[in-house]
C-alpha positions as semicolon CSV with decimal commas, in nm:
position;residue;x (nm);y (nm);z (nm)
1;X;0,000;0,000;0,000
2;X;0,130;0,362;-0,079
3;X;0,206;0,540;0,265
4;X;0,201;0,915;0,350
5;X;0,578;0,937;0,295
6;X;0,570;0,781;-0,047
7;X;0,372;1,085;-0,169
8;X;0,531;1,393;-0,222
9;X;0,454;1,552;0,080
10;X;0,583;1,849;0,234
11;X;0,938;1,758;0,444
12;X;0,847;1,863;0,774
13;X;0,507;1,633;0,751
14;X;0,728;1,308;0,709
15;X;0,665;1,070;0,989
16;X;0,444;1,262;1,146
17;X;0,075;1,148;1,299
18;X;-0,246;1,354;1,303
19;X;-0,374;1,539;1,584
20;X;-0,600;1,380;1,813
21;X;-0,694;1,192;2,160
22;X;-0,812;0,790;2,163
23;X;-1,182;0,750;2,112
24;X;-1,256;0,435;2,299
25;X;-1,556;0,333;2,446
26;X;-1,562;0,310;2,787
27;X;-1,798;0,362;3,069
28;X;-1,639;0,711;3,162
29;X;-1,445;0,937;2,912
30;X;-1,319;1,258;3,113
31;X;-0,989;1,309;2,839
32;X;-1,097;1,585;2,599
33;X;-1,238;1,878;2,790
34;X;-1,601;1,839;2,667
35;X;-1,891;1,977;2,878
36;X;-2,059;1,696;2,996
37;X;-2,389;1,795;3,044
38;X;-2,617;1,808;2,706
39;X;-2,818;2,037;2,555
40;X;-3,130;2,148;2,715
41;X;-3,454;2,038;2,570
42;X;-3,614;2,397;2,471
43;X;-3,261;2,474;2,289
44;X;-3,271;2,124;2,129
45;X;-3,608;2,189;1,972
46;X;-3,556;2,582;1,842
47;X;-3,235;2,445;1,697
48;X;-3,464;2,215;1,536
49;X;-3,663;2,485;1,450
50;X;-3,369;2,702;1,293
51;X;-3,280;2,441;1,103
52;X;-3,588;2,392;0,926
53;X;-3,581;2,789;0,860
54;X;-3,277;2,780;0,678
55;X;-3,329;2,459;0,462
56;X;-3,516;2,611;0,220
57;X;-3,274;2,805;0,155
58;X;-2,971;2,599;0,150
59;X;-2,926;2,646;-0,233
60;X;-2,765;2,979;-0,170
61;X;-2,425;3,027;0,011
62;X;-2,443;3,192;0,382
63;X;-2,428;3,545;0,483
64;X;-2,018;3,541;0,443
65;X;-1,889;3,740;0,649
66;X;-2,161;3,641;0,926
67;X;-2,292;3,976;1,019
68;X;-2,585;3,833;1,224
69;X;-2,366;3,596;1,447
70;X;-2,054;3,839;1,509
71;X;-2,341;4,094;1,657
72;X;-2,502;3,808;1,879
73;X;-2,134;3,715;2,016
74;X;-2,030;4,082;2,056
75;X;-2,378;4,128;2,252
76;X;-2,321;3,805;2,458
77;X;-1,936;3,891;2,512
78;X;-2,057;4,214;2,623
79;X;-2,291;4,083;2,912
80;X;-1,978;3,807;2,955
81;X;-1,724;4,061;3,053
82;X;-1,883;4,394;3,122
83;X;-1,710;4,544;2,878
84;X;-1,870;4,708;2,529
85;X;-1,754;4,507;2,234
86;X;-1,947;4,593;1,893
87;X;-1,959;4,343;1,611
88;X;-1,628;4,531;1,394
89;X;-1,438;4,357;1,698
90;X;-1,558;4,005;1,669
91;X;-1,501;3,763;1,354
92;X;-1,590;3,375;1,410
93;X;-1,522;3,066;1,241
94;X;-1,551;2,696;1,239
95;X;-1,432;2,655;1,621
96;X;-1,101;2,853;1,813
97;X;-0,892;2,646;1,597
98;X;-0,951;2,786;1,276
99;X;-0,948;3,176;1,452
100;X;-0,598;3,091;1,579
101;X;-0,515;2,945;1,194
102;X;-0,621;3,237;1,038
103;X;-0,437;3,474;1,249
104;X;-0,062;3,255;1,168
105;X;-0,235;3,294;0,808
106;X;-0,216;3,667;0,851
107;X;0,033;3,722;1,095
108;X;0,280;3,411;1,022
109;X;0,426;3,181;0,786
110;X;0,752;3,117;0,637
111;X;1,014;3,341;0,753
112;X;0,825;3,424;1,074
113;X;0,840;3,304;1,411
114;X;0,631;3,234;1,702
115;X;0,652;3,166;2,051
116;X;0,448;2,971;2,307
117;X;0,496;2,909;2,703
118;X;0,485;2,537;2,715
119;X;0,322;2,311;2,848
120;X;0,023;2,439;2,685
121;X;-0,191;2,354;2,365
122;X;-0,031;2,110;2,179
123;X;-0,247;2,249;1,843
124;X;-0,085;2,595;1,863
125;X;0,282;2,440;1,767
126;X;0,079;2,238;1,503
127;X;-0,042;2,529;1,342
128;X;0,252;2,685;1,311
129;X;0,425;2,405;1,100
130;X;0,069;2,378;0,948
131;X;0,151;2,728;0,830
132;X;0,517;2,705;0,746
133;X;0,631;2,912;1,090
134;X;0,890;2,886;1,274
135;X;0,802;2,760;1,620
136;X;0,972;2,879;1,970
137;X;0,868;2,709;2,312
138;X;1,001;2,897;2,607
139;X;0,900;2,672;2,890
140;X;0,691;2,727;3,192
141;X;0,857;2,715;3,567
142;X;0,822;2,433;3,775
143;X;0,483;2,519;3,887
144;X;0,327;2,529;3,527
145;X;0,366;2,934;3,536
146;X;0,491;3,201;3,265
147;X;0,868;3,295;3,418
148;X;0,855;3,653;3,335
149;X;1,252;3,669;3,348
150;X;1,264;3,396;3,080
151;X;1,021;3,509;2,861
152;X;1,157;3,879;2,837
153;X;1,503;3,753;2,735
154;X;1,315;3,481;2,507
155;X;1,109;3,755;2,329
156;X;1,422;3,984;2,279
157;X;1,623;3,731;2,176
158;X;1,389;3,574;1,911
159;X;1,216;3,847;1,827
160;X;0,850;3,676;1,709
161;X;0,602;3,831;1,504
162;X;0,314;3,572;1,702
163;X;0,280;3,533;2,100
164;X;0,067;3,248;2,195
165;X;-0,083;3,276;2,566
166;X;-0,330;3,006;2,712
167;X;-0,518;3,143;2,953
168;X;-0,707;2,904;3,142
169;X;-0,385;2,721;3,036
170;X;-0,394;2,381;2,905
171;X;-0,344;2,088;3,012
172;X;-0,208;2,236;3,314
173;X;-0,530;2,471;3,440
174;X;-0,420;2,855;3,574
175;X;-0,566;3,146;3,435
176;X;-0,239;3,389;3,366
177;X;-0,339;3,733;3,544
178;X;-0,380;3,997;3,353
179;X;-0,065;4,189;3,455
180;X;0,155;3,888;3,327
181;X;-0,021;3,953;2,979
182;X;0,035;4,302;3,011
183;X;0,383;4,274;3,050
184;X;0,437;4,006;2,772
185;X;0,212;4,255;2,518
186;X;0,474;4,563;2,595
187;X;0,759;4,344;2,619
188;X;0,703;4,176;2,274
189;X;0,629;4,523;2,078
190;X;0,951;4,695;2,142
191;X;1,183;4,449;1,894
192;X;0,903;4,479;1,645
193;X;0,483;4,486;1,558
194;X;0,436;4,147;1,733
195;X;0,084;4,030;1,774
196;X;-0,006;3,840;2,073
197;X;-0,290;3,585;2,134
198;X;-0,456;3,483;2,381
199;X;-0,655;3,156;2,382
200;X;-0,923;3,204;2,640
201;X;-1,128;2,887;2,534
202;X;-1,197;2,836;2,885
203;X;-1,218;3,172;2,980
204;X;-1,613;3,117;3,125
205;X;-1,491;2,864;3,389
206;X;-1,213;3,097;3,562
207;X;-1,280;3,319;3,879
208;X;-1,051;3,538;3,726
209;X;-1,227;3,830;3,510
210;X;-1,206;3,734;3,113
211;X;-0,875;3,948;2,915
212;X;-1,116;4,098;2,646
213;X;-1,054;4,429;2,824
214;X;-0,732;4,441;2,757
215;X;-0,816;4,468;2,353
216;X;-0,879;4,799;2,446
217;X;-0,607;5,052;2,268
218;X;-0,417;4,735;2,205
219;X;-0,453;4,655;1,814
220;X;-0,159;4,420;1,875
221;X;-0,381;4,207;2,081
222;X;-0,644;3,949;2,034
223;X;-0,835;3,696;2,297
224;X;-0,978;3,424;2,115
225;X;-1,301;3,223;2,248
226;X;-1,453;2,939;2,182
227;X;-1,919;2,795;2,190
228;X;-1,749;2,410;2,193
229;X;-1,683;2,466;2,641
230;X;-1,890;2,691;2,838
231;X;-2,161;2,653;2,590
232;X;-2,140;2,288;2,538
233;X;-2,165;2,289;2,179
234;X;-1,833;2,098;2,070
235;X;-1,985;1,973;1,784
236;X;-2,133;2,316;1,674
237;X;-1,747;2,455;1,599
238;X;-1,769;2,791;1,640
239;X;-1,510;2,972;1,772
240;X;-1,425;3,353;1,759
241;X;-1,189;3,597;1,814
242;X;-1,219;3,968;2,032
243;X;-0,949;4,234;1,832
244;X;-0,929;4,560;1,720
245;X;-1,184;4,597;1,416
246;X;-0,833;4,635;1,174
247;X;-0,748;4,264;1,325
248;X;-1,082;4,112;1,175
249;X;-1,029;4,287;0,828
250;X;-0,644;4,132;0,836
251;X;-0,786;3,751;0,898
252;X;-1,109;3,832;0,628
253;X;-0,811;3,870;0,325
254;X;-0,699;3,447;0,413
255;X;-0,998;3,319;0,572
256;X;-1,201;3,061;0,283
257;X;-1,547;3,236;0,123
258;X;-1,840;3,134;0,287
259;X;-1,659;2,914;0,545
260;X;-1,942;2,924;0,789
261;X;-2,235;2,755;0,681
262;X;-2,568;2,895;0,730
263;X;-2,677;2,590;0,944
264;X;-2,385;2,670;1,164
265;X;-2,461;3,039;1,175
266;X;-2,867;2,953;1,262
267;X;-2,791;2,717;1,535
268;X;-2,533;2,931;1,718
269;X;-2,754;3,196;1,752
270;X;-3,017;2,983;1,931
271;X;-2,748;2,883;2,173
272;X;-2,664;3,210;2,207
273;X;-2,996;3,323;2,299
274;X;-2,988;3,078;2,556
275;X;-2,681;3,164;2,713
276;X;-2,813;3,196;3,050
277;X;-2,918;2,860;3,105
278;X;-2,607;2,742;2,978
279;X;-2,390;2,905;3,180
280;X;-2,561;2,777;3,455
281;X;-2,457;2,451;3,390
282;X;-2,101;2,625;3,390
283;X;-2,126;2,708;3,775
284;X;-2,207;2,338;3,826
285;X;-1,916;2,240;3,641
286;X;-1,714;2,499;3,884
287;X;-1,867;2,351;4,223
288;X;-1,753;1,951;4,057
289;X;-1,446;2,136;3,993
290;X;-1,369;2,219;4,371
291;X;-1,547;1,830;4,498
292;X;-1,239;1,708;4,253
293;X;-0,958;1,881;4,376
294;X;-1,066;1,869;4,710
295;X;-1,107;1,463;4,693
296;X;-0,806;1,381;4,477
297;X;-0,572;1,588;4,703
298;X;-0,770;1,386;5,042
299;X;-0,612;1,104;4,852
300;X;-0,253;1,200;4,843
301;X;-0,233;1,338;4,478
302;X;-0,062;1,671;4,421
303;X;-0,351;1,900;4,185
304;X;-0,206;2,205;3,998
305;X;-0,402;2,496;4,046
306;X;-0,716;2,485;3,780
307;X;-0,956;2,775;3,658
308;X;-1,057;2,512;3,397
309;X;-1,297;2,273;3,329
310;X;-1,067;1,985;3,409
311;X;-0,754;1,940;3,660
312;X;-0,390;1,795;3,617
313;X;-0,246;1,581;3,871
314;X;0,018;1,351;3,991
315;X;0,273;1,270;4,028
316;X;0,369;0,933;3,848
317;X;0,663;0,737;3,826
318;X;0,497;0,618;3,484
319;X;0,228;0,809;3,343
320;X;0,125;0,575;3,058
321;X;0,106;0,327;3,319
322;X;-0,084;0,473;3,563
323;X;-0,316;0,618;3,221
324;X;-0,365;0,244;3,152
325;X;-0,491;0,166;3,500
326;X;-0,752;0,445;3,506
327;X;-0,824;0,279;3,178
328;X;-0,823;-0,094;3,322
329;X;-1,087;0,084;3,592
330;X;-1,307;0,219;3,333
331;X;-1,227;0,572;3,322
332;X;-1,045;0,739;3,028
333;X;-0,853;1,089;3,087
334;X;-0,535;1,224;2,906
335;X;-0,227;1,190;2,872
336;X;-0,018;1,486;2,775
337;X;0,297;1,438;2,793
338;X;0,375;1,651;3,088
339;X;0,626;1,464;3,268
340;X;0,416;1,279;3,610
341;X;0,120;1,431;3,537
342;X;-0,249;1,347;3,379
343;X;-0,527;1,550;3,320
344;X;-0,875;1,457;3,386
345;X;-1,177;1,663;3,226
346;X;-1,460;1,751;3,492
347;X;-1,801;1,537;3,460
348;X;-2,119;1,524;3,588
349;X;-2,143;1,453;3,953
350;X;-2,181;1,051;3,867
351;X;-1,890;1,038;3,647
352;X;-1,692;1,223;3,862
353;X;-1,773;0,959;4,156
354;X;-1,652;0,686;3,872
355;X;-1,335;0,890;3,836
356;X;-1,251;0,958;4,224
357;X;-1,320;0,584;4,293
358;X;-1,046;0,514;4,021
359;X;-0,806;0,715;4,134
360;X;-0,823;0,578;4,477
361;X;-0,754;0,238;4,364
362;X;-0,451;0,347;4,105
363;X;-0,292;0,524;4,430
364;X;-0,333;0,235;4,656
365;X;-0,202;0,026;4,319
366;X;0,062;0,246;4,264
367;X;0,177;0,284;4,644
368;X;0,137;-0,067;4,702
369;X;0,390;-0,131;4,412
370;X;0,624;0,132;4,532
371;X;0,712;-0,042;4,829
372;X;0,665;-0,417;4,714
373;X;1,102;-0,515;4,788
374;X;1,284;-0,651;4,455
């Protein structure tokens, strides 16, 4: 059979594997950040409804630059953070992923660098070869935070023209304050126009106010959000970005015509409009949040700091090991790479139980092993 590396692909693609967590079935999957709780009924059925409005119509391409949905998100994003956005602020697109694409479209590519604070989003280095840039990790401190010493002399050093910042981080959970960012945004202008991103896809589920503010005066400066977390809508993909209104015009010259379809657009506006009961479900997720933490450090583990819907912990002489036996118990969660550490996504209260019973048993495994004499 012809393989990937008998075709004439590009070099840096050669032995490499797509993107993407196991999809197994199993009685509990916690591994890929999803809300857990579905779609209320009365959103379920005017989705239903939307749909069948824009059917008949479904021989013509969508509104393309989705006027109607970039007011609805600057309206909600408004109410969010308390701070006026209008909708020459806001563009969207088929989930965060493709904002953050379009932006190394723009902003990147060959001959251009970016830098991330790693651990973090494993997509955002992706992209970047995706889009022929050059990639720089400047790693986090011991404690999964942004070293403020290392990243100045990283940034003068390297010089980027993109600055990726996750904030809820992931895998590893803390919300950087806003201060950090500031410093990072001023640091990274003065060897050059630098634009600097931050990835707030879990922005609803941290104490912390949201960084959209900080667009303000800023045209170097973008927050990108996501509808697949707070709003439980992974499979809607729509994500969107907050920027100075010259920002949006910059990702409209490489972003694909009509890359939103009209079902897409129709449906996110009826979550939209019931963003209030969704968040709620959001404040449950918080309060599981806190049971989790608060149970898996009872057992002995040692949980990083989360503002996130899910929490990292450890540590592990072997983490694919200690991955398998959460598996062997039932319970699927990720595995990141971090050295030690897993990640677990938060559930509903019942899968959550499921999880915490695992982890007790792969700690009294694990300890039980540890001092078993050879």
């Amino acid at each position: 059979m012809t393989r990937i590396d008998d075709l004439p692909v590009r070099d840096e693609l050669r032995g490499q594997t797509p993107y993407g967590a196991p999809e197994l079935d199993v009685p509990v999957s916690l591994n890929v950040n999803e809300n857990p709780y579905p779609l209320p009924e009365p959103l379920v059925r005017a989705m239903a409804e939307r749909v069948r409005e824009v059917a008949g119509g479904l021989n013509r391409y969508p509104d393309r630059n989705a006027l109607e949905l970039r007011a609805g998100l600057a309206g909600y994003v408004t109410r969010a953070t308390g701070h006026p956005v209008d909708a020459r602020r806001v563009w969207a697109a088929n989930g965060s992923n493709e904002v953050i694409q379009q932006l190394f479209q723009a902003f990147g590519g060959p001959g251009r660098r970016a830098l991330g604070f790693e651990p973090s989003y494993t997509m955002h280095s992706l992209i970047a070869r995706n889009s022929g840039t050059t990639w720089i990790s400047c790693m986090r401190d011991e404690g999964f935070g942004i070293d403020l010493r290392a990243a100045r002399e990283a940034l003068a050093e390297q010089r980027p023209h993109l600055v990726l910042i996750t904030s809820p981080n992931n895998p590893t959970g803390a919300a950087v304050p806003a201060k950090t960012v500031l410093e990072l945004y001023d640091t990274a202008q003065e060897a050059r126009p630098c634009m600097v991103v931050v990835d707030e896809a879990y922005g609803e589920f941290s104490d912390r106010p949201s960084l959209v503010p900080l667009v303000e005066d800023r045209p170097h400066l973008v927050v990108t959000r996501t509808m697949s977390k707070a709003f439980g809508a992974a499979g809607l993909r729509v994500g969107y970005l907050v920027a100075d209104p010259a920002v949006v015009d910059a990702v409209q010259l490489v972003r694909l015509p009509y890359h939103l379809s009209s079902v897409t657009q129709a449906l996110a506006m009826a979550a939209l409009e019931h963003s209030d009961t969704l968040l709620a479900y959001v404040e449950q997720l918080k309060d599981e949040r806190r049971r989790v933490v608060s149970e898996l450090t009872a057992i002995g583990y040692d949980v990083n700091e989360s503002d996130a819907p899910f929490v990292q912990f450890g540590p592990f002489d072997d983490t694919r090991r200690a991955w398998q036996a959460m598996l062997d118990h039932g319970v699927l969660i990720r595995d990141n790479g971090v050295p030690r550490r897993l990640r677990a996504s938060v559930g509903t209260p019942a899968e959550n139980e499921v999880f915490l019973q695992a982890a007790r048993a792969v700690w009294k495994e694990t300890t039980a092993a540890a001092s078993t004499p050879r």
